[in-house]
C-alpha positions in Angstrom: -70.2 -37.0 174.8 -67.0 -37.7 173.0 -65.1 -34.8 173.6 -64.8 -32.0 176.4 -64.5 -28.6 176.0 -61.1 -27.1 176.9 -61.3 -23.3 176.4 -61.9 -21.1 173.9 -59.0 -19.1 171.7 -59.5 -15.6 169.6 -63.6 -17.0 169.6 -63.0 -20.5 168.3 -64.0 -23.6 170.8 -61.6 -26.2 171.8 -63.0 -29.7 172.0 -60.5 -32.3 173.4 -61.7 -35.8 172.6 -61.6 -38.6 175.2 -58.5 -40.7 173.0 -56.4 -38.0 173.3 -56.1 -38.6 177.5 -54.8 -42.3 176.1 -52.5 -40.8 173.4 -51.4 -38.6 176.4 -50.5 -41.4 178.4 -48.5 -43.4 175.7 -46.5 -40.8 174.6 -45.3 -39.8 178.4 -44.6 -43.5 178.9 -42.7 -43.9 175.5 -41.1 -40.7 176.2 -40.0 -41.7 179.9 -37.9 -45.0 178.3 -36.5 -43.1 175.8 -34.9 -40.1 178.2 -34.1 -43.3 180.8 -32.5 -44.7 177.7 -30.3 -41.3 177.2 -29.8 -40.1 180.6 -29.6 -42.9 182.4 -28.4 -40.5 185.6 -32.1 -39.0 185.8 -34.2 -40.2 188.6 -37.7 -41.9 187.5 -39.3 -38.7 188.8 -37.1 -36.9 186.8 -38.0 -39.1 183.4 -41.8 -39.3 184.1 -41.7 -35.2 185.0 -39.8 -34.3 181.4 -41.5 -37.0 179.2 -45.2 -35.4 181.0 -43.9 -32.1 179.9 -42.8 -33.0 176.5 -46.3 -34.6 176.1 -47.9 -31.8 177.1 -46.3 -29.4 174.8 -46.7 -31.6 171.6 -50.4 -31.4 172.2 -49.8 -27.5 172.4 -48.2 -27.6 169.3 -50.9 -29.8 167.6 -53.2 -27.2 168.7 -51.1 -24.2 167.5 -51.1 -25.8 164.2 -54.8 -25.9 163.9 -54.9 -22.4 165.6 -52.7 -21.3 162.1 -55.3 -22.8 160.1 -57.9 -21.4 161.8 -56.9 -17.8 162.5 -56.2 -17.2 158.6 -59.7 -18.7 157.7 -60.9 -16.2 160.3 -59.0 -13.5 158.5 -59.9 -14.6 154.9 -63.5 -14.8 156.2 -64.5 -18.4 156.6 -65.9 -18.9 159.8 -64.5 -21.8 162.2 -67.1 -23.3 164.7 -64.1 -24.9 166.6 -61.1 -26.9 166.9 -61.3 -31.0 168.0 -57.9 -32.8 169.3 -57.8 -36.0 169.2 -55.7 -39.4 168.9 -53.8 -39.1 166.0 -53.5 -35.1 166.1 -56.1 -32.6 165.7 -59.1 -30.6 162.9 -60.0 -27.4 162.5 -64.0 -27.6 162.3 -64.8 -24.9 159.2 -68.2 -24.1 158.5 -67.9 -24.2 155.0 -65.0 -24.6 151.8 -62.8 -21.7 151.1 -64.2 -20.3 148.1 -61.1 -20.0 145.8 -58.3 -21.9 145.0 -55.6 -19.9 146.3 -57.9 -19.3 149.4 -57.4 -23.1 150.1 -53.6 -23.0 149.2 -53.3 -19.8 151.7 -55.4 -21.5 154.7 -53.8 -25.2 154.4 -50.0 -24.2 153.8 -50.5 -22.5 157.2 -50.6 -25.2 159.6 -47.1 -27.0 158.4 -45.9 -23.5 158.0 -46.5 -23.1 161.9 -45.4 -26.8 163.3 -41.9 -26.0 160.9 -41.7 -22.9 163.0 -42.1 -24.5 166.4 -39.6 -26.7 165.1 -37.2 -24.9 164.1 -37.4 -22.2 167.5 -37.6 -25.4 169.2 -34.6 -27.2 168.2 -32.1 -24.1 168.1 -33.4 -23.2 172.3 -32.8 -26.6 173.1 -29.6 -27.1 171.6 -28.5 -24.0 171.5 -25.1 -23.2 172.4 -24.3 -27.1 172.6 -21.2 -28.5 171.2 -21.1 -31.3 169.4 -18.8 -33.9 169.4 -18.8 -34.8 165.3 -18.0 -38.7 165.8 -21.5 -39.0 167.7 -24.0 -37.4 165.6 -27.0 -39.2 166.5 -29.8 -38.4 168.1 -29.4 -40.5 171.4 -25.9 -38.9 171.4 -27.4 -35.5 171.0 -29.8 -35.6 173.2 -27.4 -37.4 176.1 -25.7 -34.0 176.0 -28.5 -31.6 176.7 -30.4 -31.0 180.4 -33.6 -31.9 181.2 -35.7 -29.2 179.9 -33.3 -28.9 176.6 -34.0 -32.7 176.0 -37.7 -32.2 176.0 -37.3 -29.5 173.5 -35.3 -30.6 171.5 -37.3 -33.8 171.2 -40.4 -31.5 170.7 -38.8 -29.7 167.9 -37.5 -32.9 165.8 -41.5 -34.1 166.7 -42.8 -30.9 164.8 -40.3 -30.5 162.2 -41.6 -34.1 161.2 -45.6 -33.6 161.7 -44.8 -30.5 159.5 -43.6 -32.5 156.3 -45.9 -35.7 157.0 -48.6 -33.2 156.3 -46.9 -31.9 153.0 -47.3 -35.4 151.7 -49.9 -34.9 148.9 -52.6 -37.4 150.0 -56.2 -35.8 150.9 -57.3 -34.6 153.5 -53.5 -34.5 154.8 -52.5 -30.6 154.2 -50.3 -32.1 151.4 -53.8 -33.1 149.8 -55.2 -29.6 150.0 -52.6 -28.0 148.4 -52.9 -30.6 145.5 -56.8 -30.0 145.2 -56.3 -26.5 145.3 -54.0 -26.6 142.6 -56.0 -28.6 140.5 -59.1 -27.0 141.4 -57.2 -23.9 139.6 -56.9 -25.8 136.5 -60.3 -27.7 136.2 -62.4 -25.0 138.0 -64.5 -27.5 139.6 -63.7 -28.5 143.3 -65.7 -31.9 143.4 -63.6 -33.4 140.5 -60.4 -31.7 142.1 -61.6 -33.5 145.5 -61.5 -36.9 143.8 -58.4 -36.6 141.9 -57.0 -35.4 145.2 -58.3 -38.4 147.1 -57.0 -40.9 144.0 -53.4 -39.6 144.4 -54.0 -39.9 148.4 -55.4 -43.7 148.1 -52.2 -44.4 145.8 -49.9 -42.8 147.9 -51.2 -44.7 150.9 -51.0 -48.1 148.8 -47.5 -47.9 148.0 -46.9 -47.0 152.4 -48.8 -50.5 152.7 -46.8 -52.5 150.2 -43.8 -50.9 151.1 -44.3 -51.4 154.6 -44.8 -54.9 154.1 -41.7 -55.6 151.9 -39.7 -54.1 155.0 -41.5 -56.5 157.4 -40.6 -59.5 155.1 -36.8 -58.3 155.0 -36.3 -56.1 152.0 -34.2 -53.4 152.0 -35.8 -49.6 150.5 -33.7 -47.0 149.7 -33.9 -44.5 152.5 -36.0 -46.6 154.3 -34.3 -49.5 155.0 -35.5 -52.7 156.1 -36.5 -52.6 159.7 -40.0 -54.7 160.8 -40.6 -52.1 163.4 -40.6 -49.2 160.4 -42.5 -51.2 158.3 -45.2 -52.0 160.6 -45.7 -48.6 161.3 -45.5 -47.8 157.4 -48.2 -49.9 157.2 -50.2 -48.7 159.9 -49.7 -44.9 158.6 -50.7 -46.2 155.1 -53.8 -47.8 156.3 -55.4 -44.6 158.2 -54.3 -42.5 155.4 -55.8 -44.9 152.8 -58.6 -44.7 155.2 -58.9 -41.0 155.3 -58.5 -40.4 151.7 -61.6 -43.0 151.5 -63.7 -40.8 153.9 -62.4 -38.0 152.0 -63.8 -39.8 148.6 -67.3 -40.4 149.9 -67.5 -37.1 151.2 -67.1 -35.3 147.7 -68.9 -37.7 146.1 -71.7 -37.3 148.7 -71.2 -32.9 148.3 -71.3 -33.0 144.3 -74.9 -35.0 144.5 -76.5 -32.8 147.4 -74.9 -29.7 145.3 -78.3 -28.9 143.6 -80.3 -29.7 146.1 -82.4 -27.0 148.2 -83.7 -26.2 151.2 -87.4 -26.3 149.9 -87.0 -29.8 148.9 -86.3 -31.1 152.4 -87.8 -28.5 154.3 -91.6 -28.9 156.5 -94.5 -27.0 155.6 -96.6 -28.6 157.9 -95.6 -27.1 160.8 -98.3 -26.7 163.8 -99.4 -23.2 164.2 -101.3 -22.0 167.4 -102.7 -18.5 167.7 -100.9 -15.2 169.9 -103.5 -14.8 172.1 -103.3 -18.7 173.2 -102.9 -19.3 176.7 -99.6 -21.1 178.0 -101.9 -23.9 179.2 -103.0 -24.4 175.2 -99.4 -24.3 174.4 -98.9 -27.0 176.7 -101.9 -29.2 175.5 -100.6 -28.5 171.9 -97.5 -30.2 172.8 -98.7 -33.5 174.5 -101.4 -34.0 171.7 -99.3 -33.4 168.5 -96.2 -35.7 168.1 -94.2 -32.5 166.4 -95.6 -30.2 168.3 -92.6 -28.7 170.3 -92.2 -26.0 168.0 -94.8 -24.3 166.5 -95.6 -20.5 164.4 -97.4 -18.4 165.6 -100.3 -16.7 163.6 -101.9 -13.8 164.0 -104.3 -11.9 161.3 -103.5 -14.9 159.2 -100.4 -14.0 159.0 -97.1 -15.8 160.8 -95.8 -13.7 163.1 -93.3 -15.8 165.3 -92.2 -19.1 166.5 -92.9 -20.5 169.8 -91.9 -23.4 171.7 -92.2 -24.9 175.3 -88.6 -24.1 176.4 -89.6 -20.5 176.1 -91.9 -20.7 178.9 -90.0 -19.0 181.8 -90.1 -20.2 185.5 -91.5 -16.3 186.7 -94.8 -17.0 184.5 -95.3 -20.7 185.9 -97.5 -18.6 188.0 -99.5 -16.9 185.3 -100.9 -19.6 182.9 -104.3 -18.1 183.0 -102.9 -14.5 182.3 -100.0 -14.9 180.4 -100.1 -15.9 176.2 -98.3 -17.2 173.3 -97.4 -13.9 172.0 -95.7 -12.6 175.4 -93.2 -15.4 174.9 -92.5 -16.3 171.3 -89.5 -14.6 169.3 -90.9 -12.4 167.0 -90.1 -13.0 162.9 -87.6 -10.1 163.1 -85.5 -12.0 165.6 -85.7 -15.0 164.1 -82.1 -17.0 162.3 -83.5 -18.2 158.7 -82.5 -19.3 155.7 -83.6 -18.9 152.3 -85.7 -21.8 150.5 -83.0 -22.2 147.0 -79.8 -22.1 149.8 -78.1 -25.8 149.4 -79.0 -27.1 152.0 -75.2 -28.6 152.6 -74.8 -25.8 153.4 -77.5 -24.8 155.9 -76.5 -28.0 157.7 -73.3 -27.6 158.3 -74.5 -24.0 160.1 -77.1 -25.7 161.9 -74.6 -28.0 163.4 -72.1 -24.9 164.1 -75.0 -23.1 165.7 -76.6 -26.3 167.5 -79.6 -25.8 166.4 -82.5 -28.7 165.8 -84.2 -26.1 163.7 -84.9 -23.1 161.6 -87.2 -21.1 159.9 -87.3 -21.2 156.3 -88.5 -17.6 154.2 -89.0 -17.2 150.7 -90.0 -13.6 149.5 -90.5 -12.0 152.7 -92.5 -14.8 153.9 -91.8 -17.7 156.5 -93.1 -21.2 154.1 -91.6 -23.6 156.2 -89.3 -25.2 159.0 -85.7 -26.9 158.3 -85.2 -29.9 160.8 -81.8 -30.7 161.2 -82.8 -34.5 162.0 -84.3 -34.6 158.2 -81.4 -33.1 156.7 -79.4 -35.7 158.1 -81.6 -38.4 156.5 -81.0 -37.0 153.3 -77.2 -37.1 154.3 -77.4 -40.9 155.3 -79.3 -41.7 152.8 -77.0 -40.3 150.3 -74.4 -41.6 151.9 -75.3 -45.5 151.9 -76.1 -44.4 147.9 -72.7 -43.3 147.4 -70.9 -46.4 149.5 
């Protein structure tokens, strides 16, 4: 497993994955130089203690960021199966696309809305009340002059004030990039072409960050910029997962506007094993070592389906009973059953079957069950596409 699961907020899951215990650790060890380098008075306890802290709180306000994203999809009713952190920040997991343009604009604006919040309440409680001498504005300067637990917020606050604007910058699927599909998704009323002229503007964007970057390392000067190798290397390196991203992003819509018309009946299994209510558990059993896909059957009765059955519904208080016991006093009955419908996209049903973790579901088309939706085949599809597309 790549992640583990941290808690759970207002309903949504929070996954932490394994890379962000090594981000974790390199920010509290650049973070301990950097106060050493400041307060050079602190103790090594004292320098390892804040920069821990500091860490610990930029990770909180990666997750608050996501939590703004989140919370208004909640509200604007797009459902969120959960929120990942990871290396190089975090992603709010939604089960499916806002449905409107200014839904998008309203959801993505949120998140740098929030981190220039923290940023702002950070920056004023940390240095608040401080005074400044005017010939040393830097930040080493400023940050010499604060205690401990100022320092680390005041740090935190500069952090989120800058995560807020890097993801204004208008390269998809940076927040910047939403709120450029979503306004030309306005105009062109399509949101697969908006998607790639998003992720165009993103790949361009991230191209000029990689030549750029590499004029600094060579020595040129840029405007604002300057010419430092350290800068430019990390120019680079920021252009690269961005141009990377944006090429994700690319494949993705090109992937969505191809599986866009296709449904649930065209992928779906119709010949599902069906085994009789009045089986006995031990036919159940036999049923499942003799058919290769026999792990989850319907259950007929009067010709007529009239559940689904499988062997994990077998409880331990009828291990006792197999001669007495039957299909039907286990299986879920149709009217309990999660379905879909046979002309949903199955996209669609996918991404809920992943939300839900489920392998499986039944498929009904007027009032009838006709089939069985295997997530394993609609990731086939999805593969198969997907090499198609690349």
């Amino acid at each position: 497993m790549k992640y583990f699961r941290l808690g759970r907020i207002a309903g949504i899951d929070i996954h932490v994955n394994w890379s962000w215990l090594f981000i974790f650790g390199l920010v509290s060890w650049s973070l301990s130089l950097t106060f050493g380098q400041v307060h050079n008075e602190w103790s090594m306890n004292m320098r390892w203690g804040m920069a821990m802290l500091a860490s610990l709180l930029f990770f909180i306000s990666v997750l608050a960021h996501e939590l703004a994203h989140s919370l208004v999809a909640l509200a604007r009713g797009v459902p969120v199966a959960n929120i990942t952190l990871f290396m190089f920040g975090g992603v709010s997991n939604m089960q499916r696309e806002p449905s409107s343009p200014a839904e998008e604009m309203v959801i993505t604006i949120a998140g740098p809305l929030m981190s220039l919040f923290l940023g702002a309440v950070c920056l004023m409680v940390g240095t608040g009340g401080m005074v400044v001498d005017a010939s040393s504005l830097t930040a080493p300067a400023i940050l010499a002059q604060l205690q401990p637990v100022n320092t680390a917020l005041a740090w935190l606050g500069s952090v989120n004030i800058l995560i807020g604007f890097f993801n204004l910058i208008p390269a998809f699927p940076l927040d910047g990039g939403r709120i450029v599909r979503s306004l030309i998704w306005a105009i062109l009323n399509d949101i697969h072409r908006s998607t790639r002229w998003a992720t165009w503007l993103g790949q361009g964007i991230a191209w000029m960050m990689i030549v750029s970057g590499v004029s600094m390392a060579f020595g040129l000067k840029l405007p604002f910029i300057g010419g430092d190798i350290f800068n430019g290397v990390w120019l680079i390196c920021i252009g690269i997962f961005l141009h990377n991203a944006a090429a994700s992003g690319y494949r993705q819509a090109a992937m969505d506007e191809k599986l866009a018309a296709v449904q649930v009946r065209s992928v779906m299994q119709t010949g599902v094993p069906v085994i009789s209510s009045d089986a006995s558990l031990g036919d159940l059993l036999h049923r499942n070592l003799t058919q290769p896909d026999g792990h989850t059957m319907f259950v007929m009765e009067d010709q007529e389906i009239v559940g689904l059955v499988a062997m994990r519904d077998v409880k331990k208080s009828l291990m006792d009973k197999w001669s007495l016991a039957t299909v039907g006093d286990i299986m879920t009955p149709v009217s309990d059953l999660l379905y879909v419908g046979a002309d949903e996209d199955v996209v669609d049903v996918f991404e809920r079957l992943q939300a839900l973790d489920m392998r499986h579901i039944p498929v009904m088309f007027n009032n009838r069950i006709v089939g069985l939706l295997h997530r394993r085949d609609v990731h086939r599809l999805l593969q198969l596409q997907s090499e198609l597309v690349s």
